[in-house]
C-alpha positions as CSV (number, residue, x, y, z in Angstrom):
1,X,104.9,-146.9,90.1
2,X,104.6,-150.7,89.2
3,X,100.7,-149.9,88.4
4,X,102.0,-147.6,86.3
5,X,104.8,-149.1,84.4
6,X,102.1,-152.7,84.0
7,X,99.5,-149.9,82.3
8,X,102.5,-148.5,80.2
9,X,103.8,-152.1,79.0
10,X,100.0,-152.7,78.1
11,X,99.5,-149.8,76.2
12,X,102.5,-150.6,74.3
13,X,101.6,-154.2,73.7
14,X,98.0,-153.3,72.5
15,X,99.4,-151.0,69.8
16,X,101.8,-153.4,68.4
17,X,98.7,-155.9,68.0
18,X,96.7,-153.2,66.4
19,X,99.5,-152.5,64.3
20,X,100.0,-156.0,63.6
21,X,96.3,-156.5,62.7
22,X,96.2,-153.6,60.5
23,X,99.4,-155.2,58.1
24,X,97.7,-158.5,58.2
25,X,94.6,-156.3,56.7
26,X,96.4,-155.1,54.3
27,X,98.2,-157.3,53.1
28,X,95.1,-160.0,52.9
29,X,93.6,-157.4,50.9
30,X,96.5,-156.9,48.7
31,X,97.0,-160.5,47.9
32,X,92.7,-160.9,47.4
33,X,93.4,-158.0,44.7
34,X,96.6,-159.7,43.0
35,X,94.2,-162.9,42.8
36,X,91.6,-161.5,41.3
37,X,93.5,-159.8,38.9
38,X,96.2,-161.5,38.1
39,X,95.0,-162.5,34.8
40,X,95.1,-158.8,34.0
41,X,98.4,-158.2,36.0
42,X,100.7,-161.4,35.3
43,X,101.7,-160.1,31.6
44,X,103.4,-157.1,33.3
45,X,104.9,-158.5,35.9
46,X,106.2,-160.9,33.6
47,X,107.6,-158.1,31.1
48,X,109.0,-156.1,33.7
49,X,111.0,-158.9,34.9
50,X,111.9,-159.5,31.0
51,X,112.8,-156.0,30.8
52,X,114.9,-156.2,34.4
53,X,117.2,-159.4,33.1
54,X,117.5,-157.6,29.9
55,X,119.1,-154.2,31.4
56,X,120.8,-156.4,33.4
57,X,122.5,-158.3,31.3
58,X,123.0,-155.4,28.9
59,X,124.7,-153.6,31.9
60,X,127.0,-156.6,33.0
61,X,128.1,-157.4,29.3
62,X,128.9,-153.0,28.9
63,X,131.0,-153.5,32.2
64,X,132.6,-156.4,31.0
65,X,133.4,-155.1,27.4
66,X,134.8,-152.1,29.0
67,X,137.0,-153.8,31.6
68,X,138.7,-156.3,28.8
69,X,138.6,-152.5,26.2
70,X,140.5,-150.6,29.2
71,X,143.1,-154.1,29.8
72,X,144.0,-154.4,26.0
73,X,144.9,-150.6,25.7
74,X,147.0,-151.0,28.5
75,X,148.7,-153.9,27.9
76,X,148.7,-152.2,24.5
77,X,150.3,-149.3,26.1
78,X,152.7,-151.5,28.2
79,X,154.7,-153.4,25.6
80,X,154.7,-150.0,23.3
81,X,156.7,-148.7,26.5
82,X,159.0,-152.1,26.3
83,X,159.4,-152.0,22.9
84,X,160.6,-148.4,22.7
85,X,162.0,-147.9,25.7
86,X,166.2,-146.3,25.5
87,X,168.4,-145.5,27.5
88,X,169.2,-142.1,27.1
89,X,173.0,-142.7,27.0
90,X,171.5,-144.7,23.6
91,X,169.8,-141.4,22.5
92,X,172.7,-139.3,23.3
93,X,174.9,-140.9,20.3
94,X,171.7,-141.1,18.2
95,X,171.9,-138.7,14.4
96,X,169.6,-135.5,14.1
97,X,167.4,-138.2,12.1
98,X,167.6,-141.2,14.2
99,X,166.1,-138.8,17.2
100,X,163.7,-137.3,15.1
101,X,161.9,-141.2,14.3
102,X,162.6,-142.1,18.0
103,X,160.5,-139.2,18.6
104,X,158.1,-140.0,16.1
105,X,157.9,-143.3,17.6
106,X,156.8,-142.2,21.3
107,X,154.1,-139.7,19.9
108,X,152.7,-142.6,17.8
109,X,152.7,-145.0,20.6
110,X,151.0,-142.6,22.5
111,X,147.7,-142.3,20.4
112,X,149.0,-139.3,18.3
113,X,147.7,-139.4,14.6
114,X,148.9,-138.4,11.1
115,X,152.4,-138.0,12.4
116,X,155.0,-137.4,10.3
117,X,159.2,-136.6,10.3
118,X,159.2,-133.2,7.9
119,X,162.7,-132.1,9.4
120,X,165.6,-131.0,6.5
121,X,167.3,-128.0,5.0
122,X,164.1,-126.2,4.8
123,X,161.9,-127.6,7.2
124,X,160.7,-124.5,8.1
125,X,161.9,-124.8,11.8
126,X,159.9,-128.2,12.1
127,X,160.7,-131.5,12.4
128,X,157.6,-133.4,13.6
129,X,154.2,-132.5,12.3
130,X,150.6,-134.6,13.4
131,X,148.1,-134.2,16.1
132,X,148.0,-135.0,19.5
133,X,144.7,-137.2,20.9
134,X,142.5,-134.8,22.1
135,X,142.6,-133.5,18.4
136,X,144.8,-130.6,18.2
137,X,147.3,-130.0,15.6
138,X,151.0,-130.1,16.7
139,X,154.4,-129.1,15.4
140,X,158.0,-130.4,17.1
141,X,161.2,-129.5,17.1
142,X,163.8,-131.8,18.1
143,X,166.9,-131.3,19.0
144,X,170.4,-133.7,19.6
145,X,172.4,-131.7,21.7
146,X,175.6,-132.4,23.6
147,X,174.2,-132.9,27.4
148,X,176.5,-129.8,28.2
149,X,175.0,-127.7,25.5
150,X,172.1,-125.9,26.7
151,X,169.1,-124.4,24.2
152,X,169.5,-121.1,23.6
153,X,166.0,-119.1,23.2
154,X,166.1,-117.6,20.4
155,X,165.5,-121.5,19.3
156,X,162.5,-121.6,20.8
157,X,161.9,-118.7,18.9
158,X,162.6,-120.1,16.1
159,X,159.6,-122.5,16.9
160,X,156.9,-119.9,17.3
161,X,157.6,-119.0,13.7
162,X,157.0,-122.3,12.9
163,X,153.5,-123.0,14.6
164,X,152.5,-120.0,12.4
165,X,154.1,-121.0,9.5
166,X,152.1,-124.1,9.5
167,X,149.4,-123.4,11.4
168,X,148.8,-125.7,14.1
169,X,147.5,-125.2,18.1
170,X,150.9,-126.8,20.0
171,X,154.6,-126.4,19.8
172,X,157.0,-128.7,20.8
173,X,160.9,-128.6,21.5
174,X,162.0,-131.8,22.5
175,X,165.7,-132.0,23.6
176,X,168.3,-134.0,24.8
177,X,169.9,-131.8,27.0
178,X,168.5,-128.3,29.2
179,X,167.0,-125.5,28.2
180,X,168.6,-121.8,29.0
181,X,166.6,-120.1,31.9
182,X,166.2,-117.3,29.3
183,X,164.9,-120.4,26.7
184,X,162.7,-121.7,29.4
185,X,160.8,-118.3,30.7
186,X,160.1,-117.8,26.8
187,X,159.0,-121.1,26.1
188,X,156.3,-120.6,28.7
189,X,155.4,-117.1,28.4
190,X,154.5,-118.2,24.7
191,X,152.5,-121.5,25.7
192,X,155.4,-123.5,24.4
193,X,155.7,-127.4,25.7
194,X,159.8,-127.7,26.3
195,X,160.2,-131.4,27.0
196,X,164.2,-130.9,28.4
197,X,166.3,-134.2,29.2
198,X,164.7,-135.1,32.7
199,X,160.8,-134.9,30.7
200,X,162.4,-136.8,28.3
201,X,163.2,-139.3,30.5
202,X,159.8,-139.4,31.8
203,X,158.3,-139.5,28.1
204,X,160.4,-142.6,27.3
205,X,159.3,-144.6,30.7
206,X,156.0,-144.5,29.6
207,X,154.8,-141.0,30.7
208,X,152.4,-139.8,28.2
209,X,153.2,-136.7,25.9
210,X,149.8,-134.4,27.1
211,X,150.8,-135.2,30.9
212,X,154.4,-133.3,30.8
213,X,152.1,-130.0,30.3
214,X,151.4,-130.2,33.4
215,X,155.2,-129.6,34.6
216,X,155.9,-127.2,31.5
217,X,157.8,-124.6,33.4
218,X,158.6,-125.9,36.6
219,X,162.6,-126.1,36.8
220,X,165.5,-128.1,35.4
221,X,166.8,-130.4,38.5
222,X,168.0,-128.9,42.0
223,X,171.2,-127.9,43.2
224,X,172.6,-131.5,43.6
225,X,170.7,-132.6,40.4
226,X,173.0,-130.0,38.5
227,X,176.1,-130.8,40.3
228,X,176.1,-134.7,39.3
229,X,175.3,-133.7,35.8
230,X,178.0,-131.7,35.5
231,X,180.4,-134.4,37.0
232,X,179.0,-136.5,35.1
233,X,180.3,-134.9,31.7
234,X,182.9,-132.4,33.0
């Protein structure tokens, strides 16, 4: 068994030094071949290596540019928040017109365009009119209400005659207080975004308009959550 393992090592060593010799081969004749033509070859070497720092450098300054882009807009974003930020005790003794602008205010801040308070005696059942950031056309109806007073659906109604009346791809109905459950099922059945007091509250902290579609629909506080509220203004 030791005659055989001593046969074993020495096959093993003999391929490693064949192996060895054959890289040593190789790479002679590799470096013979980059010596003969290296007056043919440096030029390309010496461009790709150009070519390398440039996309390099191209590459750190794009990261770099979009890392101090993406910091700005969020600061950006940040002190917009501060700025505008209310309680909503504040909003509740706000006028139909102050609520409107504070509205206007927190679609503006959040990168909506052209937007613009068209609310009056025949507004048509609008009060806000611009487009949202991903381009579509929007229309808003805000409402004051008491935080007892709850909206009533045929409100919300009132809104669908208003995205035809002028129009645009997204209503609105932003509130102070809750929305009936009647109110509510319509306003989703009909692909209408009802921002009710607790989404308001999120909108004002910093939460961006687009993001309350995704909880469009999905209840008005819990048990508890509706037996503080009402001791709260009872």
């Amino acid at each position: 068994m030791a005659a055989a393992r001593k046969r074993r090592v020495s096959a093993a060593r003999k391929r490693r030094q064949q192996r060895f010799k054959v890289g040593a081969t190789a790479g002679g004749l590799g470096l013979v071949v980059l010596v003969t033509l290296w007056s043919v070859i440096w030029p390309y070497l010496v461009g790709a290596l150009v070519l390398g720092g440039v996309a390099g450098s191209g590459w750190w300054l794009w990261r770099t540019d979009q890392f101090i882009r993406g910091g700005d807009r969020q600061w950006r974003h940040d002190e917009a928040v501060k700025a505008g930020r209310r309680k909503l005790a504040e909003v509740d003794v706000m006028t139909g017109r102050e609520f409107e602008d504070f509205v206007v205010d927190l679609c503006r801040r959040d990168g909506c365009t052209d937007v613009r308070r068209v609310g009056g005696s025949h507004d048509n059942g609008a009060d806000v009119l611009g487009t949202l950031p991903d381009g579509r056309s929007m229309v808003i109806q805000c409402k004051r209400y008491t935080p007892k007073r709850k909206i009533p659906s045929r409100e919300v109604r009132d809104l669908l005659g208003a995205r035809v009346h002028f129009k645009v791809d997204v209503a609105i109905f932003v509130a102070t207080t809750y929305f009936s459950r009647p109110a509510e099922n319509f306003a989703t059945e009909n692909d209408v975004l009802a921002v009710h007091r607790d989404h308001l509250g999120l909108w004002n902290n910093g939460a961006s308009l687009l993001s309350l579609g995704t909880v469009n629909g999905l209840g008005q506080g819990d048990r508890r959550h509706r037996e503080r509220w009402k001791a709260t203004y009872e």
